[in-house]
matplotlib code that plots the C-alpha trace (Angstrom):
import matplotlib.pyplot as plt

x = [-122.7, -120.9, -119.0, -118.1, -116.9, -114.9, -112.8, -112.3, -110.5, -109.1, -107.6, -106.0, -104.2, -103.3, -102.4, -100.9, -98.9, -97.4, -96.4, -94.1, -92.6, -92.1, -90.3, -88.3, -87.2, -86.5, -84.7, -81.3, -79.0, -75.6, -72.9, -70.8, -67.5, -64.8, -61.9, -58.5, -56.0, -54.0, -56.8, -56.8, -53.0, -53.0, -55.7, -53.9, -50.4, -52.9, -54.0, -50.8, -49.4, -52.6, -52.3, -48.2, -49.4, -52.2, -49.4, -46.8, -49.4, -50.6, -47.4, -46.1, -49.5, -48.8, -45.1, -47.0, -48.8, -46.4, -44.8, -48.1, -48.7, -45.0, -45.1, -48.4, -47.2, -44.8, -47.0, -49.0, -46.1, -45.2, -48.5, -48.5, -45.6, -45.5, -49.1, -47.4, -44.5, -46.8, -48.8, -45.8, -45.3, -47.9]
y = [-117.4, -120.6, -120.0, -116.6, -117.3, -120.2, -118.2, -115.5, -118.3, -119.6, -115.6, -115.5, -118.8, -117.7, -114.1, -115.9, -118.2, -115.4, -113.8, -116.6, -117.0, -113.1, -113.4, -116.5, -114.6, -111.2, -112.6, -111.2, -114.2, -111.6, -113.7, -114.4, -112.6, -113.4, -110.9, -112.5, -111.9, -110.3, -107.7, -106.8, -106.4, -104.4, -101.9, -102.2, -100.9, -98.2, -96.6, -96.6, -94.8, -92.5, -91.5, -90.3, -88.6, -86.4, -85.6, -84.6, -82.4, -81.2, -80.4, -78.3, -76.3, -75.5, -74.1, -71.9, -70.8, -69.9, -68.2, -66.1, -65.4, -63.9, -61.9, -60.2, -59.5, -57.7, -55.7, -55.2, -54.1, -51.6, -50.3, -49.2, -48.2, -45.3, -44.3, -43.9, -41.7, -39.7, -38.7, -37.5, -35.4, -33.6]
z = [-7.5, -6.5, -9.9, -9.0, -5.6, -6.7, -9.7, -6.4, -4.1, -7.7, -8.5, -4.8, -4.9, -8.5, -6.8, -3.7, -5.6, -8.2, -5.0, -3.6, -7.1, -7.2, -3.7, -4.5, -7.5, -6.2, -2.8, -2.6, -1.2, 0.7, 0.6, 3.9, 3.6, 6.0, 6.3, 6.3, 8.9, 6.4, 5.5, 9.6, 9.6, 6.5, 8.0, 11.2, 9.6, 7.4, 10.7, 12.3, 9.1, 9.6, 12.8, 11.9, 8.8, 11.3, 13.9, 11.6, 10.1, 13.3, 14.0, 10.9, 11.2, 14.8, 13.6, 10.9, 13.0, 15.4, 12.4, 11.5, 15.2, 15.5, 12.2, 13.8, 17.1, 15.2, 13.1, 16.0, 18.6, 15.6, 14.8, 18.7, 19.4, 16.3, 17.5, 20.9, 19.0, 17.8, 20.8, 22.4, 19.6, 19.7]

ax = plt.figure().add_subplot(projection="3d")
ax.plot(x, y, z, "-o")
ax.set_aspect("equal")
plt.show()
């Protein structure tokens, strides 16, 4: 039995050991990136552009809608006033 327990303590430093080397191995080192003053500039200048780009477009969809809104107040303001015709001709 003293054979047995000793090839048990030998199998977990064996299995202990294999699992440092596995860790070594399969740790991931990130690298430290530091952003340049340019690359803050340049995104600062790319959200300035952004923020024109989504106001000009705000503002072209608010004239179309204007547009559509108009053309139906039309349509609408016609559609009434020949159903209003017609009951005073009958």
């Amino acid at each position: 039995m003293a054979e047995e327990e000793k090839s048990e303590e030998e199998r977990e430093e064996e299995l202990e050991k294999l699992e440092e080397e596995l860790e070594k191995e399969l740790s991931v080192h990130i690298p430290i990136a530091i952003t340049p003053p340019e690359h803050t500039k340049l995104l600062d200048r790319l959200n300035a552009m952004d923020e024109k780009v989504e106001f000009v477009a705000g503002e072209l969809a608010q004239k179309q809608g204007e547009k559509i809104g108009t053309a139906l107040g039309i349509l609408y303001g016609a559609v009434v006033g020949i159903l209003i015709f017609v009951m005073f001709l009958i």
